[in-house]
VEXLUM-482161 format. One record per residue (C-alpha): residue number from 1; y, x, z. Coordinates in Angstrom, 1 decimal. Example, Ala and Ser with C-alpha at 12.3 -4.5 7.8 and 13.67 -1.06 7.14 Angstrom:
BEGIN
<r 1,<-4.5,12.3,7.8>> <r 2,<-1.1,13.7,7.1>> 
***
This chain:
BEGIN
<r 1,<180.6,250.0,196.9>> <r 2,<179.7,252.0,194.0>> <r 3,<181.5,251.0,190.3>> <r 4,<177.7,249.8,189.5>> <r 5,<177.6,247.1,192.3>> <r 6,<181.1,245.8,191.5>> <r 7,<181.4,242.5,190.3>> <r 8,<181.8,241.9,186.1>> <r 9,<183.3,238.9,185.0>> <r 10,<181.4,236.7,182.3>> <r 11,<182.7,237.4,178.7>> <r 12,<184.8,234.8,177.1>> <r 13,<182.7,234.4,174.4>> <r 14,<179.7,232.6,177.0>> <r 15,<182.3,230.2,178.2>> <r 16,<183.0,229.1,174.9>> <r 17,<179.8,228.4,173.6>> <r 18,<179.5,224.7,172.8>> <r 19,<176.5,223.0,173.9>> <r 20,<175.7,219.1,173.8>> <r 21,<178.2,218.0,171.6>> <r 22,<177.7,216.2,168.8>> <r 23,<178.7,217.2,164.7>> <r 24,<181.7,216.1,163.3>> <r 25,<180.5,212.8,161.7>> <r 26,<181.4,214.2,157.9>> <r 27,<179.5,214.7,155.0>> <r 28,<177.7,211.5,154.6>> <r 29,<177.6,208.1,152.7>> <r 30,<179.4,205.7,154.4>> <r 31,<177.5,202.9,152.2>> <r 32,<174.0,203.9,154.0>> <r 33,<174.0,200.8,155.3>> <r 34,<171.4,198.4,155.5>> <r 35,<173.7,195.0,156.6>> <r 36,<176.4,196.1,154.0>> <r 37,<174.5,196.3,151.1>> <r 38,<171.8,193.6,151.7>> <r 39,<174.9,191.1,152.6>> <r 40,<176.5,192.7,148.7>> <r 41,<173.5,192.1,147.3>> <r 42,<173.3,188.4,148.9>> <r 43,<176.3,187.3,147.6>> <r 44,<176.2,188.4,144.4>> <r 45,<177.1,192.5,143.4>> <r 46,<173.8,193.6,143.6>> <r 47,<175.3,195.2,140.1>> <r 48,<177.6,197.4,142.1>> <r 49,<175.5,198.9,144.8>> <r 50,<175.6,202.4,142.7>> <r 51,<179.7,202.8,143.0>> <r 52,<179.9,201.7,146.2>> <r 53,<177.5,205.1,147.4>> <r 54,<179.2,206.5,145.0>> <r 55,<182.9,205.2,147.0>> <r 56,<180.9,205.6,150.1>> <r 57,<180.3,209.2,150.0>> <r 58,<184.2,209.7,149.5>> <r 59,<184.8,207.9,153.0>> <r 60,<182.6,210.2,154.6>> <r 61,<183.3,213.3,153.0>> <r 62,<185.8,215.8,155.1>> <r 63,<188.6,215.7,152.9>> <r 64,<188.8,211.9,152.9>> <r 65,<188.8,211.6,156.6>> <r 66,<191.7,214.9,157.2>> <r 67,<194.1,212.8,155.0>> <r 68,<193.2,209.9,156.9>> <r 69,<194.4,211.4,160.2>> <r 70,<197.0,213.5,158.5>> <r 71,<198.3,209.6,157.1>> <r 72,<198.7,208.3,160.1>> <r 73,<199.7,211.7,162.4>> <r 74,<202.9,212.0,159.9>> <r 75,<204.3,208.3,159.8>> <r 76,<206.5,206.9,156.8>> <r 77,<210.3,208.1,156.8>> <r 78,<213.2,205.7,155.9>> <r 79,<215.6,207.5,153.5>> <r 80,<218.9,204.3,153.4>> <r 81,<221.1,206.3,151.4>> <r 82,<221.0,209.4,148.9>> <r 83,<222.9,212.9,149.8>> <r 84,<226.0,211.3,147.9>> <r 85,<226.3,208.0,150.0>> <r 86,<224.4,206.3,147.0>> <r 87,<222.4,203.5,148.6>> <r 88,<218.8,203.8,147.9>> <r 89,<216.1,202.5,150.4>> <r 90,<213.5,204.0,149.8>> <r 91,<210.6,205.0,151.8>> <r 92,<208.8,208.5,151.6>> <r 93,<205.4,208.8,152.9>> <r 94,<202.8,211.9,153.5>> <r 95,<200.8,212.7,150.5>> <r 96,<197.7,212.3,152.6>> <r 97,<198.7,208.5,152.0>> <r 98,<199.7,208.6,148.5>> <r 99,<195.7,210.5,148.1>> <r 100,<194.7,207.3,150.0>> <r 101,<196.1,204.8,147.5>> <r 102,<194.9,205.9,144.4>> <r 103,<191.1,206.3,145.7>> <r 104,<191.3,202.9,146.7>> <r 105,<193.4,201.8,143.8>> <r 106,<191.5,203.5,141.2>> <r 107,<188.1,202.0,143.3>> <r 108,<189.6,198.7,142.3>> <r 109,<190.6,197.4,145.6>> <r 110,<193.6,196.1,144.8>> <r 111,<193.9,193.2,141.9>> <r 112,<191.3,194.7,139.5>> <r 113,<188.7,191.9,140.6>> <r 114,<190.6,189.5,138.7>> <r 115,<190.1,190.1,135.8>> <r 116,<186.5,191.4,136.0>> <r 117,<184.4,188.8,134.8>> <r 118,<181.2,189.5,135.9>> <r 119,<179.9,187.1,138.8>> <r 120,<180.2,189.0,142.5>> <r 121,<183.3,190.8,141.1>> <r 122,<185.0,189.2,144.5>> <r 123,<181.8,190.9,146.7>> <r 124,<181.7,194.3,144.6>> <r 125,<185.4,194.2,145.8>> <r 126,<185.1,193.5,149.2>> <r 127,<182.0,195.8,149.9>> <r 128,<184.5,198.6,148.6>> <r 129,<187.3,197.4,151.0>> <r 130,<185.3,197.4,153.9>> <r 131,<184.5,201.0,153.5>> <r 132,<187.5,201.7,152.7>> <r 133,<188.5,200.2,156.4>> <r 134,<186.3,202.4,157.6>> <r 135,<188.4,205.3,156.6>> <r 136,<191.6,204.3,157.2>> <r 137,<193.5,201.0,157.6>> <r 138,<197.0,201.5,157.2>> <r 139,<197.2,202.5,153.6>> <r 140,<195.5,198.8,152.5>> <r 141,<197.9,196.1,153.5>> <r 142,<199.5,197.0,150.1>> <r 143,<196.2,196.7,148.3>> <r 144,<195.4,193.3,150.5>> <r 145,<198.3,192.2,149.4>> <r 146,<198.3,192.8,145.6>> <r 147,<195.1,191.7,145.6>> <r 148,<196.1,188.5,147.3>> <r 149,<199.0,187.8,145.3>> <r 150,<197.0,187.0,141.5>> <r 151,<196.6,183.6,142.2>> <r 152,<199.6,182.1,143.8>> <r 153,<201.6,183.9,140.9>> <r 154,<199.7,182.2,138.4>> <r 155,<201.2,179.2,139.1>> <r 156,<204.1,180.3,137.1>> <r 157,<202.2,181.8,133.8>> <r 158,<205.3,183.1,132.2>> <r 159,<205.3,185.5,135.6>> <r 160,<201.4,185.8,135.5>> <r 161,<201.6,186.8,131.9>> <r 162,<204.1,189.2,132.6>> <r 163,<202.7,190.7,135.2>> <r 164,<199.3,190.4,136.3>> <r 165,<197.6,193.2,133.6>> <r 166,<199.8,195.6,135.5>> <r 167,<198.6,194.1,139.2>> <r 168,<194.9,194.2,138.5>> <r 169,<195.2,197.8,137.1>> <r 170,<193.2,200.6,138.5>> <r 171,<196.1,203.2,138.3>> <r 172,<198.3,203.7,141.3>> <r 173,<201.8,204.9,140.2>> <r 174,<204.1,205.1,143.3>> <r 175,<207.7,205.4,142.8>> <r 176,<210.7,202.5,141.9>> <r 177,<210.6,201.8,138.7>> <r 178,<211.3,199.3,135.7>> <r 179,<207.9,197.1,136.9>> <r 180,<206.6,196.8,133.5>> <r 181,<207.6,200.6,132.6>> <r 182,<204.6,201.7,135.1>> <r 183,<200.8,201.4,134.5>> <r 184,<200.5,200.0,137.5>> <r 185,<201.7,197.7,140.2>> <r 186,<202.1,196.8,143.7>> <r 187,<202.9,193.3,145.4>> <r 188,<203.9,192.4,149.1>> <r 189,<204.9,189.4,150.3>> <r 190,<207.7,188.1,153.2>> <r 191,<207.5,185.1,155.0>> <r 192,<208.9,185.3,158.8>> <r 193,<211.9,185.8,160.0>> <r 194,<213.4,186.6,163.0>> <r 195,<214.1,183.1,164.6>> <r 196,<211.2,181.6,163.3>> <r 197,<208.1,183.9,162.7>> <r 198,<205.3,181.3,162.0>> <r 199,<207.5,178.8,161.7>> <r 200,<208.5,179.3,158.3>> <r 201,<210.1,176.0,157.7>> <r 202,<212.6,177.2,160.1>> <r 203,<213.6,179.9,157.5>> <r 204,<217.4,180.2,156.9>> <r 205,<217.2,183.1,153.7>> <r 206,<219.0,180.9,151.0>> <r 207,<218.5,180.7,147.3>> <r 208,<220.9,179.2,144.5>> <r 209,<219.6,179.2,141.2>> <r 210,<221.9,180.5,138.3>> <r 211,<222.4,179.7,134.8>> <r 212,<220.6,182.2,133.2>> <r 213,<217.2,180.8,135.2>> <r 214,<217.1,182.8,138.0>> <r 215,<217.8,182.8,141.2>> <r 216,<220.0,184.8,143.9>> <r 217,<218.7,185.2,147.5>> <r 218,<220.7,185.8,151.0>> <r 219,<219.0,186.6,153.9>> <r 220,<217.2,188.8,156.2>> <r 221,<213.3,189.1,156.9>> <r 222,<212.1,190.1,159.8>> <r 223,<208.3,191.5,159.0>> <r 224,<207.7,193.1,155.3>> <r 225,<205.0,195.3,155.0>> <r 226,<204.8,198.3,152.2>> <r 227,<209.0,197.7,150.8>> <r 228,<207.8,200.4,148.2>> <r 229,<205.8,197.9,146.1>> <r 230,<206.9,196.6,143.5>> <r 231,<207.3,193.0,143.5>> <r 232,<207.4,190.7,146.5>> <r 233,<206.9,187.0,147.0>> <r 234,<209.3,186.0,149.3>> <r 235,<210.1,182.3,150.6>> <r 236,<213.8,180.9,150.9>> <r 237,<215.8,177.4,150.9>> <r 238,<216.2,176.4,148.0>> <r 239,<218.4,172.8,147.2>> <r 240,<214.8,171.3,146.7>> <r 241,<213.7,172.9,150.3>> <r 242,<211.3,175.5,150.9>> <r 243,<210.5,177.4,148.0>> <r 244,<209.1,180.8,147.1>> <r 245,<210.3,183.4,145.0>> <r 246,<209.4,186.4,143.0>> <r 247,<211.6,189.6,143.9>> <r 248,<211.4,193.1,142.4>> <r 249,<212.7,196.3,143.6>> <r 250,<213.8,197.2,140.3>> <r 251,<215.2,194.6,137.3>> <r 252,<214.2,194.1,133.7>> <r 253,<217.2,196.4,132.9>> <r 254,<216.3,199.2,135.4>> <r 255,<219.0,198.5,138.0>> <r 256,<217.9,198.6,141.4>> <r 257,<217.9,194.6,143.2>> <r 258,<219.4,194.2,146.1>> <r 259,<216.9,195.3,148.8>> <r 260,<218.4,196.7,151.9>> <r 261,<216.2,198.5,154.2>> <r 262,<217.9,198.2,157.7>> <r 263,<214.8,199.6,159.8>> <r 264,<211.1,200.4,159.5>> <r 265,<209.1,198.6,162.3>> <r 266,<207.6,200.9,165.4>> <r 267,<204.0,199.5,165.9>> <r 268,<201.5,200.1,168.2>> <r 269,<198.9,201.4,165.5>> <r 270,<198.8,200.9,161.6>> <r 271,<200.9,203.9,161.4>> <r 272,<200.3,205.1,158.0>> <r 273,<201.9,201.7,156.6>> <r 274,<205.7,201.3,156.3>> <r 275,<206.5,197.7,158.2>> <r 276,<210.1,196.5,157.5>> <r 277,<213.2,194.8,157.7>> <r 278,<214.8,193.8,154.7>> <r 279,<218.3,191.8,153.4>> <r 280,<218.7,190.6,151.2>> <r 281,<222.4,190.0,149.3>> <r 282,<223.1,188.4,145.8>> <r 283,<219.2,189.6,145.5>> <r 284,<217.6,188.9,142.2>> <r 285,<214.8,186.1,142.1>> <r 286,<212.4,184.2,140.2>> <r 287,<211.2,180.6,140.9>> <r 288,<207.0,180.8,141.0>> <r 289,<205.6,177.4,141.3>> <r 290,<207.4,174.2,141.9>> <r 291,<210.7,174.3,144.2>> <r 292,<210.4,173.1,147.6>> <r 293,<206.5,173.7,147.3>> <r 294,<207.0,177.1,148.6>> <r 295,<204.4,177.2,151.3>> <r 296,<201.8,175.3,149.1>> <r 297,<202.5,178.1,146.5>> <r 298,<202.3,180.8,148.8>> <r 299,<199.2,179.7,150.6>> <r 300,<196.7,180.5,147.9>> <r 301,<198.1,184.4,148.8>> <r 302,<197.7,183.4,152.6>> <r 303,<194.3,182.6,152.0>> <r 304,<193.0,185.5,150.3>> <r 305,<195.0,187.9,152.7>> <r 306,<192.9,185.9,155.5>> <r 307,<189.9,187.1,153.9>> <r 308,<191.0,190.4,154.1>> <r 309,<191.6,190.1,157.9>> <r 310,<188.2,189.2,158.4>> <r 311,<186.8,192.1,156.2>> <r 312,<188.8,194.9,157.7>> <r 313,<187.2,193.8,161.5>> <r 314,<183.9,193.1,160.6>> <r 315,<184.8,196.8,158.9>> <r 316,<186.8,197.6,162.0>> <r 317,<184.0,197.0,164.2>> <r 318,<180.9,199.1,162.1>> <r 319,<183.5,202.0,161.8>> <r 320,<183.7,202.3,166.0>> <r 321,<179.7,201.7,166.3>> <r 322,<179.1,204.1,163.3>> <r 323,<181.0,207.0,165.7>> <r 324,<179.1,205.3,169.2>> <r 325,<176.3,205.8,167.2>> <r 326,<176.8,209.0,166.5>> <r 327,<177.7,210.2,169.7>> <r 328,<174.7,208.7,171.4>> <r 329,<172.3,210.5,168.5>> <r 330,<173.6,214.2,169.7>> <r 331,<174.7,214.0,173.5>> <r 332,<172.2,214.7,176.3>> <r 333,<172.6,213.4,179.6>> <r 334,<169.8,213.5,182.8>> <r 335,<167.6,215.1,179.7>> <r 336,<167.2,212.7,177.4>> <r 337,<169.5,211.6,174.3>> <r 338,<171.7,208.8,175.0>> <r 339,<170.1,206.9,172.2>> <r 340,<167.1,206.8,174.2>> <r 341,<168.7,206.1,177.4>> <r 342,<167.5,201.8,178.5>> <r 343,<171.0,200.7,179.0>> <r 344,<172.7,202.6,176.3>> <r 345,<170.2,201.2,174.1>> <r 346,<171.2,197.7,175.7>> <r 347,<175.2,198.3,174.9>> <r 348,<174.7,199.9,171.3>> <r 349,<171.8,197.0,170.3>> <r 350,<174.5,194.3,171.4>> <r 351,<177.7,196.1,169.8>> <r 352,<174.9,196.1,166.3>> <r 353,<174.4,192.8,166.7>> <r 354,<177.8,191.8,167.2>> <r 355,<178.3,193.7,164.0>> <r 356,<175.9,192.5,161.9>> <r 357,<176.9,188.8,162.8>> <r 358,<181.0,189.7,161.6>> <r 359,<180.0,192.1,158.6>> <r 360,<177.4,189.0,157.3>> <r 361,<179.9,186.5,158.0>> <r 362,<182.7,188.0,155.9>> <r 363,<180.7,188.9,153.0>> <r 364,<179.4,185.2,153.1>> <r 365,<183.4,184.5,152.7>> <r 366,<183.6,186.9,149.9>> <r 367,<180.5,185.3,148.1>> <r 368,<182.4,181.9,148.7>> <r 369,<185.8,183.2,147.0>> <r 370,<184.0,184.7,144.4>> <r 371,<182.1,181.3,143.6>> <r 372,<185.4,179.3,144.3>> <r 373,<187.5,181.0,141.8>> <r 374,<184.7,180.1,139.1>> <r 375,<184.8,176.4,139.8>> <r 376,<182.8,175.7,142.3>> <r 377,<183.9,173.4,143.9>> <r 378,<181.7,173.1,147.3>> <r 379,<182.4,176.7,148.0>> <r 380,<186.1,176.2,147.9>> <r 381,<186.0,173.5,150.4>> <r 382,<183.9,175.8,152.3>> <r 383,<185.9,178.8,152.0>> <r 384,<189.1,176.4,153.2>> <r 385,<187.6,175.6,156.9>> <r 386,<185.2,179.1,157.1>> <r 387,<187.9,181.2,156.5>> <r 388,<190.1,179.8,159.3>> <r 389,<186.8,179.9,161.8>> <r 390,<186.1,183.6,160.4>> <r 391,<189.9,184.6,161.0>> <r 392,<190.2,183.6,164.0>> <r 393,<186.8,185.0,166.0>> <r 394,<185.7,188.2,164.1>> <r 395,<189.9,189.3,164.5>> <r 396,<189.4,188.2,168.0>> <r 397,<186.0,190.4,168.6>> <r 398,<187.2,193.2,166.9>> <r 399,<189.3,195.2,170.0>> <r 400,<186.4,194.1,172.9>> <r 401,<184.2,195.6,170.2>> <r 402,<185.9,198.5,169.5>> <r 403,<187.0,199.6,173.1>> <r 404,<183.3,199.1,174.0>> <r 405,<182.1,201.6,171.0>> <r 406,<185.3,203.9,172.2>> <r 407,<183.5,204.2,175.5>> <r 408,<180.0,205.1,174.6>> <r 409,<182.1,208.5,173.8>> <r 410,<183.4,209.2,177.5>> <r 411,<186.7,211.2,177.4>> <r 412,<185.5,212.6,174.0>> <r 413,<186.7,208.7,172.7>> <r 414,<189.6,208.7,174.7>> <r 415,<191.0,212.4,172.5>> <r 416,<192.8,211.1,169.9>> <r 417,<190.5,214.1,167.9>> <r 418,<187.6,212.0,168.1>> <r 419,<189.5,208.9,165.8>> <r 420,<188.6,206.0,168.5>> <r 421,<191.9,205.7,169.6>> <r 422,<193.2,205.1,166.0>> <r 423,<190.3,202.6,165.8>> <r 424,<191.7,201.1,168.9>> <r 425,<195.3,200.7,168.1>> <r 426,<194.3,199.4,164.8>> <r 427,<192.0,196.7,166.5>> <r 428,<194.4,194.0,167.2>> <r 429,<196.0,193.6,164.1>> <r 430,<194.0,191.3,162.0>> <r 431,<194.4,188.9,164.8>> <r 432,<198.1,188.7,164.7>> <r 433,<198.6,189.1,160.3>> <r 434,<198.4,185.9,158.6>> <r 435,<198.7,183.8,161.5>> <r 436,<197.4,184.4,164.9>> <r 437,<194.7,183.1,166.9>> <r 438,<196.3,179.6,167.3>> <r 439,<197.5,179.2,164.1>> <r 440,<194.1,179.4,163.1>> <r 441,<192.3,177.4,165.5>> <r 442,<195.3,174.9,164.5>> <r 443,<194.4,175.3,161.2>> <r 444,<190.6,174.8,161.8>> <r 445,<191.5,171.0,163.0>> <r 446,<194.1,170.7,160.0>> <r 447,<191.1,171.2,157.7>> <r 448,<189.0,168.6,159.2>> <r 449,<191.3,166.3,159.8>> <r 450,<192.7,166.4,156.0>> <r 451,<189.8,167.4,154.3>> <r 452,<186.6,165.9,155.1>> <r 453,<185.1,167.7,152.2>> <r 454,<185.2,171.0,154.3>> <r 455,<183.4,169.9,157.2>> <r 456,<180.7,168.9,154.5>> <r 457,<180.5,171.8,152.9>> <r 458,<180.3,173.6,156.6>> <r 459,<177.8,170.6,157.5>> <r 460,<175.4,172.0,154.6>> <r 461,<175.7,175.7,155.3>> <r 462,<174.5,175.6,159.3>> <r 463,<171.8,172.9,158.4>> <r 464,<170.2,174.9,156.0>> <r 465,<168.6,176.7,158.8>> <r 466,<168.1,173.4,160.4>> <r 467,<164.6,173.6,161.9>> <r 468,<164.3,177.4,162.2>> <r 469,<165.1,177.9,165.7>> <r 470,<165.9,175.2,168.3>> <r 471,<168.5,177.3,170.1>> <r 472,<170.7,177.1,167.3>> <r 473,<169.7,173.0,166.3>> <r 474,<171.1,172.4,169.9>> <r 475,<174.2,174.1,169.4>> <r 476,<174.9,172.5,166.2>> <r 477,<174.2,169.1,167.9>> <r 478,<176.6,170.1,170.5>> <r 479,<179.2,171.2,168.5>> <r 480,<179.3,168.2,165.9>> <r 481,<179.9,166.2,169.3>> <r 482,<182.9,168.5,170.2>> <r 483,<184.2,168.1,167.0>> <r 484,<183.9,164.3,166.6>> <r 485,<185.9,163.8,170.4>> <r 486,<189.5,163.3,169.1>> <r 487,<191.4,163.5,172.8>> <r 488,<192.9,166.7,173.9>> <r 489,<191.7,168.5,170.2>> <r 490,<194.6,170.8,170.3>> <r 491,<194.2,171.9,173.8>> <r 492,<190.5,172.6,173.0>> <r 493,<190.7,174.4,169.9>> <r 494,<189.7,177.5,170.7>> <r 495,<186.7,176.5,172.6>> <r 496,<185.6,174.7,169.7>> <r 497,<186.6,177.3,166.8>> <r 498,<184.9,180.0,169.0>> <r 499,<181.9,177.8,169.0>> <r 500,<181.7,176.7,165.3>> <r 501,<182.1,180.3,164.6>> <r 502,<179.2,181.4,166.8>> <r 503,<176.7,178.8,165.5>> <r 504,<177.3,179.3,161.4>> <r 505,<177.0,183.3,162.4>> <r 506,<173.4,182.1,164.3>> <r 507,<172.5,180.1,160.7>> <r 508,<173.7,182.9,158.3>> <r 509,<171.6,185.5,160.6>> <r 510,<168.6,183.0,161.4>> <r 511,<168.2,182.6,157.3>> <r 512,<169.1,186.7,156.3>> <r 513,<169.0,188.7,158.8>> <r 514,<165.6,190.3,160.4>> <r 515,<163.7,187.8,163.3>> <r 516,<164.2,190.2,165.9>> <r 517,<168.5,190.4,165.2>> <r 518,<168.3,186.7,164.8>> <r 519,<166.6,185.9,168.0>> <r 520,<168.6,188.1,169.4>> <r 521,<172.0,186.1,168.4>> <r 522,<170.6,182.6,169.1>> <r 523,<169.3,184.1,172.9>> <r 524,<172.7,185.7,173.8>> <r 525,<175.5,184.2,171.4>> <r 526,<173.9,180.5,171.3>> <r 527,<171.5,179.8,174.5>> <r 528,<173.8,181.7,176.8>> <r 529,<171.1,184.5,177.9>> <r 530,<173.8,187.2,178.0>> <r 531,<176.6,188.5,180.6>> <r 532,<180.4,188.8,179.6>> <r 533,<180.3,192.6,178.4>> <r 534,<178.0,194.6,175.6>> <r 535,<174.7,195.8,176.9>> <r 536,<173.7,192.3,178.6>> <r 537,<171.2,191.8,176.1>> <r 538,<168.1,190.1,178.3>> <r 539,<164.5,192.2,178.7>> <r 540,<162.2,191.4,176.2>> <r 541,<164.9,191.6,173.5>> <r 542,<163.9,193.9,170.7>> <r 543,<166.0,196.7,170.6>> <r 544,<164.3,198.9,168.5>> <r 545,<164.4,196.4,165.4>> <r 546,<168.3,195.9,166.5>> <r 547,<168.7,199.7,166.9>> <r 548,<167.0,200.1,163.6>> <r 549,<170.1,198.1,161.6>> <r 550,<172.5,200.7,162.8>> <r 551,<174.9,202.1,160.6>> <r 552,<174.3,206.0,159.2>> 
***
């Protein structure tokens, strides 16, 4: 064999040439969004539409989503004591994450809706957060949390006084510090503890009030999200019972309170977002609202951090079908795009529609806090029973939802490069913060049972798409008769709260969303024309209007 007939071997460089994969999804408006803004709009920020593309372009923009990952790939360190043996407790954390706060700070995410007066401040705010989900969702228990914490401090206005400008700032000022020293501030709140979790009433932390007015705490929490903030409403036994508490890091005086750090939790995902232990010993404390009305006071925080859980799936969801999306729009396979493939269509029309019916659903909440908190009073009777329903079955779609999206992708979704399985680990959180899925069913009865007002106001919102279409008039007739059978209620709970969720999504989508999406719903969701995974969606169903809704 001459050298001429000898075998070459291909050049590296061939081998490495990429072919059929899709972009990096970077470089684009997150806020592109047809359901998002028309649901903003709805409910009352139609006024802020220009910040959140503005906000929206952030989320998608590289640099955003590299400290995203880099938030979450270099998890927060617990520092317990100083070089000297100086006690400190203190958490450090990447500065990917401390980039992440003050965007979403300075978007005014945290408590700045409060005191914006305009009507829809409550929408304008959640629109932002739900984008903000999309990017990362670590980083905003803290802002949930501060957000959530306005009202149930106002209950003690000399606190509320004290306090609140610095909560509903824009400026995010990390660090321990005299709280009214910075220009900004953080709240968190801790309830459970470790032989009780849900149970608070089983709490054993103690408090004893002192002669100066306060109060000094002993005990130990057992799940306390971001311990760098700076205040914390925390609930302990007081002589009066159950009571909750206001407790800084830092005092008046500058001294550091009494908050010992004994571990940071190891969670499945929310990595970015130091989870902890604290004791608390001889701990510094301030009485908010009446003693032994500690879970009354605390609730009005509960509730607006339930809102939140809602938001971030319905946000949860859109981020994981944004990325299918994407996916499907620039792979190949058997020579056509995936988009065009029939049953990829089928799965990616059904994980949109699932979507739409969660992202409409918790803007509808937002509209109803926003109305609530400005007296009216039919909204917060909705808000009370919908946001129960809403909690428990968007939290509960969100991981099916997502681990569906995460497949479109094929092993690409499975890389941890691709982001889906952050998405994924992420997923079943909402479901299990601020009460799980029975506490919420549980809590669904409570409402009814307590406050017939609430099943009114709920009564009024489905029936004003009474008439419209007769799949969803039968499901409503069927589910006021599940509701008014009073034997074995508990035990069928989550049948029924799975149900009255389904049928005031068909009503909200039958009244706002496009004919095709909401005769889509009532076909598969109400009338039962669907299988037990995505992409069961029936023939005739129109999947290019439903394809048309999907996210950039």
């Amino acid at each position: 064999m001459t050298t001429s007939d000898t075998p070459r071997s291909t050049p590296a460089a061939v081998t490495h040439e990429v072919t059929n994969q899709p972009p990096p999804l970077v470089g684009h408006d997150a806020a592109d969004d047809a359901v998002l803004l028309e649901g903003v709009c709805r409910e009352g920020a139609g006024w802020h539409v220009d910040e959140l593309h503005r906000f929206g372009r952030y989320v998608g923009s590289e640099e955003a989503q590299h400290r995203a990952d880099q938030a979450n790939r270099h998890a927060p360190e617990l520092r317990t004591h100083d070089r000297f043996g100086h006690r400190v407790d203190e958490v450090e954390f990447h500065p990917a994450y401390h980039a992440l706060m003050d965007a979403s700070v300075g978007a005014g995410l945290a408590g700045s809706a409060w005191a914006d007066e305009r009507p829809g401040a409550h929408v304008a705010r959640a629109g932002g957060f739900m984008l903000a989900t999309m990017l990362e969702q670590g980083h905003l228990c803290p802002v949930s949390m501060t957000y959530a914490v306005v009202p149930a401090l106002r209950r003690s206005p000399d606190l509320a006084r004290t306090y609140e400008p610095l909560l509903t700032s824009r400026v995010y000022e990390p660090g321990l510090r005299t709280p009214t020293a910075k220009r900004g501030l953080l709240a968190g709140m801790g309830m459970t503890e470790k032989q009780g979790g849900t149970d608070v009433r089983a709490n054993t932390t103690t408090a004893v009030e002192q002669a100066d007015g306060t109060w000094r705490l002993r005990g130990h929490k057992w799940f306390t999200s971001a311990p760098m903030n700076d205040l914390f409403l925390v609930l302990a036994q007081s002589p009066g019972g159950l009571s909750c508490f206001l407790v800084p890091r830092v005092l008046p005086d500058g001294s550091r309170n009494t908050f010992r750090i004994q571990r940071l939790k190891d969670k499945l995902g929310n990595r970015s977002n130091a989870s902890s232990e604290p004791e608390f010993d001889d701990t510094v404390a301030w009485l908010v609202g009446d003693e032994g009305r500690g879970v009354r006071t605390i609730i009005d925080m509960v509730t607006m951090t339930r809102l939140d859980c809602v938001l971030g799936s319905a946000a949860g969801i859109r981020a994981a079908l944004a990325q299918a999306v994407h996916h499907a729009r620039h792979r190949s396979v058997f020579g056509a795009l995936l988009i065009d493939q029939p049953l990829m269509r089928n799965v990616l029309a059904d994980l949109s529609l699932e979507s739409e019916a969660a992202t409409t659903l918790a803007l509808r909440l937002a509209g109803a806090a926003d109305r609530a908190h400005r007296g009216d009073a039919g909204e917060r009777a909705f808000l009370r029973l919908a946001t129960a329903i809403g909690k428990y079955w968007v939290c509960k779609r969100q991981p099916v939802a997502v681990a569906e999206a995460l497949e479109c992708l094929g092993g690409n979704g499975y890389d941890e490069a691709s982001g889906m399985p952050r998405l994924y680990r992420e997923a079943p959180l909402n479901g299990i913060w601020e009460g799980s899925g029975n506490v919420n069913a549980l809590d669904m009865l409570r409402a009814l049972t307590r406050e017939p007002e609430s099943f009114e106001a709920l009564r009024v919102e489905i029936e004003a798409a009474a008439g419209a279409d007769a799949r969803l008039d039968t499901a409503w007739r069927e589910l006021r008769a599940e509701l008014n059978r009073p034997e074995d209620a508990q035990l069928r709970a989550r049948r029924v709260v799975e149900r009255a969720a389904l049928v005031l999504q068909g009503s909200l989508l039958v009244r706002h969303a496009p004919d095709a999406v909401a005769d889509a719903f009532c076909a598969s969701r109400l009338a039962g024309d669907q299988g037990l995974a995505f992409g069961t969606l029936p023939a005739g169903t129109d999947f290019a209007a439903l394809l048309g809704r999907l996210p950039v």
